[in-house]
TORPA-4810 file (N, C-alpha, C, O; in nm, 3 decimals):
<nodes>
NODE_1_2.804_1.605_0.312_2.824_1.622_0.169_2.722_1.720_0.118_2.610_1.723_0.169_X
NODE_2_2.757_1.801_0.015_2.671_1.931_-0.016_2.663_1.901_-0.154_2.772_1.915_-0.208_X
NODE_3_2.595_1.874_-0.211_2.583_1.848_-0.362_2.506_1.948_-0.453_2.419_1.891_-0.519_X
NODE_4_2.515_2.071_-0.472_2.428_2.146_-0.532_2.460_2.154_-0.744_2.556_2.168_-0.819_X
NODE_5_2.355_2.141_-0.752_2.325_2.148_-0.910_2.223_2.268_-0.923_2.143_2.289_-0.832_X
NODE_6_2.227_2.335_-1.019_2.167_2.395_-1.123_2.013_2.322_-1.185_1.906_2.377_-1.209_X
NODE_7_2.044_2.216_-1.197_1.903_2.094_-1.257_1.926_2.025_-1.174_2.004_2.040_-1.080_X
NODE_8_1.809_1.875_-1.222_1.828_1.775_-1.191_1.774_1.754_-1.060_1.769_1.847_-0.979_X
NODE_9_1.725_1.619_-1.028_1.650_1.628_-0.903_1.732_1.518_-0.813_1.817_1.449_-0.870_X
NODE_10_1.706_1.501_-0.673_1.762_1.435_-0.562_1.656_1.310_-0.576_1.540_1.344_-0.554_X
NODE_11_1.679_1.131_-0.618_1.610_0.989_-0.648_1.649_0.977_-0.510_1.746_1.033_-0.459_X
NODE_12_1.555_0.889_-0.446_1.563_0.829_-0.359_1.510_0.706_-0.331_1.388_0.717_-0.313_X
NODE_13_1.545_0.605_-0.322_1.469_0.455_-0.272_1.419_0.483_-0.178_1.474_0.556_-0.097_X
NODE_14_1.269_0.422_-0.155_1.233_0.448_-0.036_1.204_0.297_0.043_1.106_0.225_0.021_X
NODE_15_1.316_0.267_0.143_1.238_0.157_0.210_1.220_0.160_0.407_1.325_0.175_0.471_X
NODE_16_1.153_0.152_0.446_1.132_0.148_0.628_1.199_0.096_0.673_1.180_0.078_0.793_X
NODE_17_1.322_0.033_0.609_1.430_-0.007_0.716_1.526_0.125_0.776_1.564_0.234_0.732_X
NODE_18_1.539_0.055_0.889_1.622_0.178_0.939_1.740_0.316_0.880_1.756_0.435_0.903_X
NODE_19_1.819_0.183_0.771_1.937_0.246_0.685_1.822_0.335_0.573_1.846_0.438_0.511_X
NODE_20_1.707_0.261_0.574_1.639_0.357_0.453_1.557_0.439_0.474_1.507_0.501_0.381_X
NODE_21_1.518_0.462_0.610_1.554_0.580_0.706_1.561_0.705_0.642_1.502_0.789_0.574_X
NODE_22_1.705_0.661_0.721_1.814_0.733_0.699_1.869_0.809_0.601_1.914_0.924_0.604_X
NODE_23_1.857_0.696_0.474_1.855_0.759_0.321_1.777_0.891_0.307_1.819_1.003_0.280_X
NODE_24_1.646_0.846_0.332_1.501_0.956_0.361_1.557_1.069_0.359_1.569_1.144_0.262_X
NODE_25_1.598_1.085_0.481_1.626_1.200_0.569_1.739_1.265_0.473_1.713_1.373_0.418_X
NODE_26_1.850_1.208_0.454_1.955_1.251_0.393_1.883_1.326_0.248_1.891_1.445_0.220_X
NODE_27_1.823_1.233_0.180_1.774_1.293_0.053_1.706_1.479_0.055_1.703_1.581_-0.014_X
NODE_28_1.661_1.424_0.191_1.531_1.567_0.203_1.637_1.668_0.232_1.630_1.786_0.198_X
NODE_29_1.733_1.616_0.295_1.819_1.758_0.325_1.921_1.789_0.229_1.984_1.891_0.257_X
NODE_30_1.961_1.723_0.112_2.039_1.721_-0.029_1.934_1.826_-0.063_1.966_1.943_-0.041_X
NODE_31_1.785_1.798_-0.125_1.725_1.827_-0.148_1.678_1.974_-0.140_1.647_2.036_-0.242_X
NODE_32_1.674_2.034_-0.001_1.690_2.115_0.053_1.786_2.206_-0.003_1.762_2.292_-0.088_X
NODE_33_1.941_2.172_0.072_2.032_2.278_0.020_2.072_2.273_-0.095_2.139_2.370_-0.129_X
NODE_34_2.054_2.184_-0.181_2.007_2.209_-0.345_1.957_2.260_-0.428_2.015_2.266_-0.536_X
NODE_35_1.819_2.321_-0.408_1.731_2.330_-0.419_1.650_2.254_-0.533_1.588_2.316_-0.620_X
NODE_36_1.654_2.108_-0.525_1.638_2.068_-0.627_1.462_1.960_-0.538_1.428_1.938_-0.422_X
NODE_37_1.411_1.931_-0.656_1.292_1.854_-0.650_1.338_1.730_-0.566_1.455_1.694_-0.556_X
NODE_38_1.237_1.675_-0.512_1.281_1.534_-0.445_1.155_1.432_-0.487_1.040_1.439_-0.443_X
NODE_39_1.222_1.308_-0.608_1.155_1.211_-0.611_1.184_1.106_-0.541_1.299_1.063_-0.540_X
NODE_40_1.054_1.029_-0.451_1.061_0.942_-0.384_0.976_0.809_-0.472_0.871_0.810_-0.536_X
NODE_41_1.091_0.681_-0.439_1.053_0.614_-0.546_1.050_0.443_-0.462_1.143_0.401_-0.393_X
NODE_42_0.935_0.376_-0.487_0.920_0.278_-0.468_0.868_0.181_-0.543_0.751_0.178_-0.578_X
NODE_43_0.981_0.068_-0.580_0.906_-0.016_-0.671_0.801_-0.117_-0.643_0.785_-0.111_-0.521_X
NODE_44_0.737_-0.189_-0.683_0.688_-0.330_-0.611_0.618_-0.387_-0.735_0.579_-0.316_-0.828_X
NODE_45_0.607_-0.504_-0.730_0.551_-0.634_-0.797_0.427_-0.703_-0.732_0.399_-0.713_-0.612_X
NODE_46_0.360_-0.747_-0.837_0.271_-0.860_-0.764_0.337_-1.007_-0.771_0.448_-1.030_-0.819_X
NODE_47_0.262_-1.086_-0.722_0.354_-1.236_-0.681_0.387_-1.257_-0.841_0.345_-1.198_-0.941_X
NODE_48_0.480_-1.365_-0.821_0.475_-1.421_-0.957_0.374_-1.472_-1.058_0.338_-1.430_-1.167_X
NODE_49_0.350_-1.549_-1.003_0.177_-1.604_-1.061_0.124_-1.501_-1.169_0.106_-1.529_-1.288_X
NODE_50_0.097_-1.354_-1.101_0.043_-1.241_-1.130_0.133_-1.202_-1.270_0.071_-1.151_-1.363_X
NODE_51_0.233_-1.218_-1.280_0.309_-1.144_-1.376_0.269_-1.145_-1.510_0.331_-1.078_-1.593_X
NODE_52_0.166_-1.219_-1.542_0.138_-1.255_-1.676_0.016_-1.140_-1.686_-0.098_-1.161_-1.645_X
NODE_53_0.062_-1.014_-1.749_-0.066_-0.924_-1.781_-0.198_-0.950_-1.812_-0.283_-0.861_-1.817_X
NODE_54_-0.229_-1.130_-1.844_-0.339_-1.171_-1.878_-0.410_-1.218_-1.703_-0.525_-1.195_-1.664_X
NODE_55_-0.331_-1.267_-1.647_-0.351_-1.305_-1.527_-0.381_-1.227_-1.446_-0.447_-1.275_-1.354_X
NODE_56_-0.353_-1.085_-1.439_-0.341_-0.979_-1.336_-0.442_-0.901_-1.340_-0.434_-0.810_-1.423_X
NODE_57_-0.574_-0.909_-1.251_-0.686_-0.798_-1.294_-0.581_-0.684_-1.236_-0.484_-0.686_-1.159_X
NODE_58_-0.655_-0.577_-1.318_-0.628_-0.452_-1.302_-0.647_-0.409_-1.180_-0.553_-0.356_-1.122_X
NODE_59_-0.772_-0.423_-1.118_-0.765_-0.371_-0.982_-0.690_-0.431_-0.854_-0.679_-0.371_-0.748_X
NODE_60_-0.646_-0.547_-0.878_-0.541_-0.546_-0.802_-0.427_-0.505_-0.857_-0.358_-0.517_-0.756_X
NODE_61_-0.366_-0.473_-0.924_-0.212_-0.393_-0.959_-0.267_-0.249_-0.921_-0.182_-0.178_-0.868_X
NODE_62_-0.395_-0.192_-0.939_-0.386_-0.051_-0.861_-0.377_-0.083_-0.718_-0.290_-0.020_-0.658_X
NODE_63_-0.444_-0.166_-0.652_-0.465_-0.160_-0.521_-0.312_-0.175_-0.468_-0.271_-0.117_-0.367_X
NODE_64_-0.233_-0.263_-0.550_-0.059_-0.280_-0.503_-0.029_-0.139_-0.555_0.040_-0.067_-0.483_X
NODE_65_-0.055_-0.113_-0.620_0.061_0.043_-0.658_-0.023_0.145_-0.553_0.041_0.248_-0.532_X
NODE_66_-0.114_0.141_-0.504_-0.162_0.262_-0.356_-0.132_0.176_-0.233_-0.113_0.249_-0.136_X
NODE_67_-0.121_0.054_-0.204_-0.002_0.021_-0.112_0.137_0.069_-0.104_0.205_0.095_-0.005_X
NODE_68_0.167_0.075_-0.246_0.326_0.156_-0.198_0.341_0.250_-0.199_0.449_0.297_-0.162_X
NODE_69_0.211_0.350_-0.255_0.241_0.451_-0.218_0.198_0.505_-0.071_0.252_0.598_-0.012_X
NODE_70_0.133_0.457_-0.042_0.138_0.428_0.133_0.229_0.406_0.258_0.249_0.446_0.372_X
NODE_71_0.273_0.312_0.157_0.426_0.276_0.234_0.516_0.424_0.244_0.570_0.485_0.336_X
NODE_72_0.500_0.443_0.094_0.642_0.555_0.094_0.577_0.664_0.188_0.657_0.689_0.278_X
NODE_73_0.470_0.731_0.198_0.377_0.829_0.271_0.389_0.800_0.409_0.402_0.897_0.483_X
NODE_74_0.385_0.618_0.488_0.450_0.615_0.611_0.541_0.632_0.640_0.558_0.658_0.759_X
NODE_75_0.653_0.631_0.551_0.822_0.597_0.581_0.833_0.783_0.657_0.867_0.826_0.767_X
NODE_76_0.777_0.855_0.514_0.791_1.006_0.559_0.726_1.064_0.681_0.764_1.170_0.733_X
NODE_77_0.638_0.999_0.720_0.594_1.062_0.850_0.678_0.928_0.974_0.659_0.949_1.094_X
NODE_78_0.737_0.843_0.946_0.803_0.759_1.066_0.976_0.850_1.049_1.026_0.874_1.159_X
NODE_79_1.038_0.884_0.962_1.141_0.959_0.959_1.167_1.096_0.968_1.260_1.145_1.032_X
NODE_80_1.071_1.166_0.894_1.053_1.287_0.972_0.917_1.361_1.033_0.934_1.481_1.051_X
NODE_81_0.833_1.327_1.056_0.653_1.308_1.101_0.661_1.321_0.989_0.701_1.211_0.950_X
NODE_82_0.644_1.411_0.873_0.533_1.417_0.760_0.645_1.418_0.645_0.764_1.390_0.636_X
NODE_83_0.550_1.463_0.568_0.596_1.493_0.391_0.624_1.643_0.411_0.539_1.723_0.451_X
NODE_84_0.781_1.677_0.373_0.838_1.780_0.428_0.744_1.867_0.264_0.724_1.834_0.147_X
NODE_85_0.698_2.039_0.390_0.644_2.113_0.262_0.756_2.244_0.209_0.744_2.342_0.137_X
NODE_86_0.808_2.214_0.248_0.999_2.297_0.160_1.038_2.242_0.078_1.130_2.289_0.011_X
NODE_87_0.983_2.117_0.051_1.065_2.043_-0.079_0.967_1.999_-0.152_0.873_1.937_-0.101_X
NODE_88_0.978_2.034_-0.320_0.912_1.971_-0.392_0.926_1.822_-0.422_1.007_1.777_-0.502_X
NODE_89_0.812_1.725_-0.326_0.787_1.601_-0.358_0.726_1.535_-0.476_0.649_1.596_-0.551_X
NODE_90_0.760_1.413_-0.492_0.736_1.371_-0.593_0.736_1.215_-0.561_0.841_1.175_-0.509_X
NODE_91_0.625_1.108_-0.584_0.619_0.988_-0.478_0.587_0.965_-0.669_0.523_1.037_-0.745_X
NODE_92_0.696_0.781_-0.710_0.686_0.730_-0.805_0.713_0.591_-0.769_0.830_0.560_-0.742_X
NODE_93_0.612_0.494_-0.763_0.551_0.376_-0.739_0.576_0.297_-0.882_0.473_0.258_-0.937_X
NODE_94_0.666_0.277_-0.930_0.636_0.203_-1.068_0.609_0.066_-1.044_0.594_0.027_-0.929_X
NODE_95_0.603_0.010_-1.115_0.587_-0.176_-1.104_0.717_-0.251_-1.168_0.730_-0.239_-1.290_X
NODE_96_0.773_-0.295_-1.126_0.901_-0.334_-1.146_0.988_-0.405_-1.024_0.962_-0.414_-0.904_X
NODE_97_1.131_-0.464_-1.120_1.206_-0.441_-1.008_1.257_-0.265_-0.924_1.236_-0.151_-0.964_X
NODE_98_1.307_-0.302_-0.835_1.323_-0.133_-0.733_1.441_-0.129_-0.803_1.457_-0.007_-0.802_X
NODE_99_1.574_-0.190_-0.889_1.719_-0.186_-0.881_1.688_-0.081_-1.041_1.691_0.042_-1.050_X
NODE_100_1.656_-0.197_-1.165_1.614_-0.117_-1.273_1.536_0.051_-1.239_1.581_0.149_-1.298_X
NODE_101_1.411_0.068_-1.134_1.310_0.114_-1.125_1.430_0.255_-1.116_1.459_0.327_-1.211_X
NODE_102_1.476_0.265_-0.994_1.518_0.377_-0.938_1.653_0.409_-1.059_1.672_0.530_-1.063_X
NODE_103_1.719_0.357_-1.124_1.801_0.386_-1.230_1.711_0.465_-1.336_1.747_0.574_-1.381_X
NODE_104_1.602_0.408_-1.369_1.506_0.453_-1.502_1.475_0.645_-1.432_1.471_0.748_-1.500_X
NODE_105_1.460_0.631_-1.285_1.395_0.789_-1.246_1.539_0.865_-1.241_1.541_0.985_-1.268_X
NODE_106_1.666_0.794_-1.206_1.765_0.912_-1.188_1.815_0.863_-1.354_1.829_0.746_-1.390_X
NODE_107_1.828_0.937_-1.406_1.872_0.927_-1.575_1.959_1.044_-1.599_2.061_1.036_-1.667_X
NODE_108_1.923_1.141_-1.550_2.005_1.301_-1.565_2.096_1.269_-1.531_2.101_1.180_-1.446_X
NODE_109_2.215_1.327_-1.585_2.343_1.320_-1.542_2.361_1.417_-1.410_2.450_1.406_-1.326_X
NODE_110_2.251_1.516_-1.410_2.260_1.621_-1.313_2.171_1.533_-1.195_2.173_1.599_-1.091_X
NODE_111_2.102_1.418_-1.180_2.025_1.405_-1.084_2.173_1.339_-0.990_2.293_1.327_-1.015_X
NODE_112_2.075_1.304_-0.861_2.152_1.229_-0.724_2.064_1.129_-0.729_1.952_1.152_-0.774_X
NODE_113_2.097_1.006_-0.684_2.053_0.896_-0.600_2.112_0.900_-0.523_2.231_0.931_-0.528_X
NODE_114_2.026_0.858_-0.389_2.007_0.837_-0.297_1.992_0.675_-0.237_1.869_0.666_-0.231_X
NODE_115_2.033_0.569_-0.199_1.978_0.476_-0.148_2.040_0.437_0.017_2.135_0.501_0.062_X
NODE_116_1.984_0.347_0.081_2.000_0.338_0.232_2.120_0.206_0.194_2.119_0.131_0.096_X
NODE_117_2.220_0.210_0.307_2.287_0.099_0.343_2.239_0.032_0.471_2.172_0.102_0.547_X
NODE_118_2.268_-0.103_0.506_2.230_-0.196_0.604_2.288_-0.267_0.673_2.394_-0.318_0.637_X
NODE_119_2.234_-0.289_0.792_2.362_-0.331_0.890_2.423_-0.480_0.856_2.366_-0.586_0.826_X
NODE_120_2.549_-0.449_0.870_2.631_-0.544_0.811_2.655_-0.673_0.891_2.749_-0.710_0.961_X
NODE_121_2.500_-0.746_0.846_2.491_-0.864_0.870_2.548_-0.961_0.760_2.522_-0.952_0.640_X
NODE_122_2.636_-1.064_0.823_2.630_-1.167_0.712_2.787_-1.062_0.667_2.734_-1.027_0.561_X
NODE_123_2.890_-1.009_0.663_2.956_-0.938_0.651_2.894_-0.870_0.491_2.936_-0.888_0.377_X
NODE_124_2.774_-0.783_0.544_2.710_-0.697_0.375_2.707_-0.576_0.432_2.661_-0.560_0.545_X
NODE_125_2.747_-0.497_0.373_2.684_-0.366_0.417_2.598_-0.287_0.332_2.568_-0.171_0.363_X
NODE_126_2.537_-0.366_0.182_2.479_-0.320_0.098_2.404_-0.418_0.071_2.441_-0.530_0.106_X
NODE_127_2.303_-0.406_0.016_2.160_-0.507_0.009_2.150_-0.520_-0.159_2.210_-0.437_-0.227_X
NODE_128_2.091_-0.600_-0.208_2.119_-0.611_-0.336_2.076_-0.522_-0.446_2.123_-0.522_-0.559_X
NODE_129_1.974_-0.439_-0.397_1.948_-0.351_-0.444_2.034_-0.188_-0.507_2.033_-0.113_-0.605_X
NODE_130_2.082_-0.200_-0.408_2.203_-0.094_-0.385_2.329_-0.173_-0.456_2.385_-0.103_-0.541_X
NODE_131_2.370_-0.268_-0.444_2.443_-0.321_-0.525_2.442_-0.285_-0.683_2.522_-0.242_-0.766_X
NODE_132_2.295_-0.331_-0.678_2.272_-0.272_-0.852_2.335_-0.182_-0.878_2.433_-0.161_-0.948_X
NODE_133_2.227_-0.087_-0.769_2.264_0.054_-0.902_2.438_0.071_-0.845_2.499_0.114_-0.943_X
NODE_134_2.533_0.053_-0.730_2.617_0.115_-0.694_2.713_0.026_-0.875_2.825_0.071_-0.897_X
NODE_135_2.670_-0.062_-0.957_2.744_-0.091_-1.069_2.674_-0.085_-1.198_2.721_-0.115_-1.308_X
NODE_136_2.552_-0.042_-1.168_2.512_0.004_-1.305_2.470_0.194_-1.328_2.418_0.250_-1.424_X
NODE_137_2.513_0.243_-1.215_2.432_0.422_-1.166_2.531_0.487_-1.267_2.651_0.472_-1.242_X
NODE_138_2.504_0.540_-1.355_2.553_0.693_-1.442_2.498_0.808_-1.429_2.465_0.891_-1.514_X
NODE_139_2.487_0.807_-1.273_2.427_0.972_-1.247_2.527_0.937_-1.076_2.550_0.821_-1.041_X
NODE_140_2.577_1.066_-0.987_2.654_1.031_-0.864_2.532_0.958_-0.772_2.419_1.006_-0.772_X
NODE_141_2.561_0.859_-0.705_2.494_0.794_-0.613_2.558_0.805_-0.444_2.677_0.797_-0.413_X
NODE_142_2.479_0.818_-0.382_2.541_0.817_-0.240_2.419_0.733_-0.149_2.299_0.758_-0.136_X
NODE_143_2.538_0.577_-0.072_2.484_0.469_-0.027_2.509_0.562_0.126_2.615_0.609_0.169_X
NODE_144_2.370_0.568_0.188_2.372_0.638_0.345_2.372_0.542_0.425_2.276_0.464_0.426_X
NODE_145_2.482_0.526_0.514_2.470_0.385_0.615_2.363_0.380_0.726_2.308_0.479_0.775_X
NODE_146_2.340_0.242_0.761_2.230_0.239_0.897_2.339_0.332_1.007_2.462_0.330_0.993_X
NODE_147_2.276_0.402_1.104_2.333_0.418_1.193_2.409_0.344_1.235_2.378_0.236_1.185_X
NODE_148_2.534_0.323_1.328_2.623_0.278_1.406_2.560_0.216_1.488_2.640_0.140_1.544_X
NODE_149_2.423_0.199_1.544_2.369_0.082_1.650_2.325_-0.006_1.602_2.311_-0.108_1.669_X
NODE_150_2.288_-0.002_1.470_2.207_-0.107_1.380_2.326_-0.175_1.318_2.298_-0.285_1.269_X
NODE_151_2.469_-0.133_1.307_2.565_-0.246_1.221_2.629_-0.338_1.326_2.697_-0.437_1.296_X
NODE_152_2.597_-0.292_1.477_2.696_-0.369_1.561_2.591_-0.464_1.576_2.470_-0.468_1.601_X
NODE_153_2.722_-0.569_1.542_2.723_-0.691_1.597_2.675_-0.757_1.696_2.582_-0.835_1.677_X
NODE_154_2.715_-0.743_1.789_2.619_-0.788_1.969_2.551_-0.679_2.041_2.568_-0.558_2.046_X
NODE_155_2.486_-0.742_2.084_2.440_-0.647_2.278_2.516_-0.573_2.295_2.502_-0.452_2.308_X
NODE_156_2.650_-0.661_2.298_2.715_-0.579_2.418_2.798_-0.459_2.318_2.862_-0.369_2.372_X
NODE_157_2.790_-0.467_2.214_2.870_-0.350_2.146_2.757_-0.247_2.102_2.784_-0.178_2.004_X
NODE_158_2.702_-0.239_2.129_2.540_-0.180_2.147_2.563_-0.092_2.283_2.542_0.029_2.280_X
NODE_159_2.599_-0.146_2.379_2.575_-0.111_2.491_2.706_-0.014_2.531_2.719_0.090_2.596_X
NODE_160_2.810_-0.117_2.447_2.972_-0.026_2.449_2.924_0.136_2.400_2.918_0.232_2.477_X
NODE_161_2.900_0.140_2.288_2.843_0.226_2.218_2.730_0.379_2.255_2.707_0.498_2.231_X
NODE_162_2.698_0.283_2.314_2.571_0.374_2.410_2.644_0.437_2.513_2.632_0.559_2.520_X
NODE_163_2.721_0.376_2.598_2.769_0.440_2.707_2.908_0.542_2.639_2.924_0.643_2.709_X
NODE_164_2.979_0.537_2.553_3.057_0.596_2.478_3.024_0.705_2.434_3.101_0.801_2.435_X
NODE_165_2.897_0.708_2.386_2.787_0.831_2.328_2.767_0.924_2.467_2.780_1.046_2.452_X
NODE_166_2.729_0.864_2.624_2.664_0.913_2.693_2.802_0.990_2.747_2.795_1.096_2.808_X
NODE_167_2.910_0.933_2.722_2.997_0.988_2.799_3.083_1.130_2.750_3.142_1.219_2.813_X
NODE_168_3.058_1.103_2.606_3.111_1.221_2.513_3.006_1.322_2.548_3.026_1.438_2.586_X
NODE_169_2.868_1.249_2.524_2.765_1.402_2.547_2.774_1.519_2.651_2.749_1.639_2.644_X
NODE_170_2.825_1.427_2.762_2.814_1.436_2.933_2.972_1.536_2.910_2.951_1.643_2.967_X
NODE_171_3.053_1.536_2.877_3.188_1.640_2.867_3.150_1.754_2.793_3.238_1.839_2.787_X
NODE_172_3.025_1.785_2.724_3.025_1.887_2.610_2.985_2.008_2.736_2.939_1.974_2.845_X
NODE_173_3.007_2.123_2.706_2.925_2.233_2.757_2.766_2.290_2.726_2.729_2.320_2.613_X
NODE_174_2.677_2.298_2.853_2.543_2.301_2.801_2.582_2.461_2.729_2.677_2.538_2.742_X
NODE_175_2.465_2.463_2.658_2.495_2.600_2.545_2.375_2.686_2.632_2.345_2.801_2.598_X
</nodes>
């Protein structure tokens, strides 16, 4: 899918699961032949307890908001080694829920979201997050699935899979 705009930037959830990955990757390369900015966005909370602004020293809600941005800074170097320097990044850690969070950053009608899909355990192929926005998003959203090894079901369709892959590769012509 080629999505190019004029404005507007490429949102992305950022989470280390595999499907969110995946998202990653997809975003950076929207991003790319777009040429549009890429915000990477992770929400997080402190426990409940914490939620009461009277309750919550300050330095722990910074120390949680440079945890996630940590997180998001690992995800990019576990998906593609680093923080790609062709694309203008943009890492937004708010405190919140992630479902509201990532709706509040894509607002443009011209932006994209981005979020990861997950292997369809439990017959889900969307996590609740993605749920959200896929019924509350007024900007285009695109749910990127886990790879095909992460939704199967058993071992052995894992293994079906694998050898299916090896066998298609194995007919191609070396270039």
């Amino acid at each position: 899918m080629d999505v190019t705009a004029a404005a507007g930037r490429v949102v992305v959830g950022v989470d280390a699961s595999i499907g969110g990955l995946q998202a990653l990757r997809f975003a950076v390369t929207q991003a790319r032949v777009s040429h549009r900015p890429l915000r990477a966005v992770r929400a997080w909370s402190g426990p409940t307890t914490w939620r009461d602004p009277a309750r919550m020293v300050e330095r722990w809600r910074d120390e949680l908001a440079r945890g996630a941005h940590r997180y998001v800074m690992s995800a990019f170097v576990t998906a593609l080694g680093s923080v790609p320097d062709d694309v203008v990044v943009d890492v937004a850690v708010p405190e919140g829920d992630p479902g509201p969070s990532l709706l509040g950053y894509a607002a443009s009608e011209a932006d994209l979201l981005v979020v990861g899909g997950r292997s369809a355990r439990f017959g889900r192929s969307t996590g609740p997050v993605t749920r959200y926005c896929l019924a509350r998003a007024r900007v285009p959203i695109v749910v990127v699935p886990a790879p095909g090894w992460v939704r199967a079901a058993t071992i052995r369709r894992v293994a079906h899979e694998i050898e299916r892959d090896l066998e298609r590769l194995s007919r191609r012509p070396l270039a």
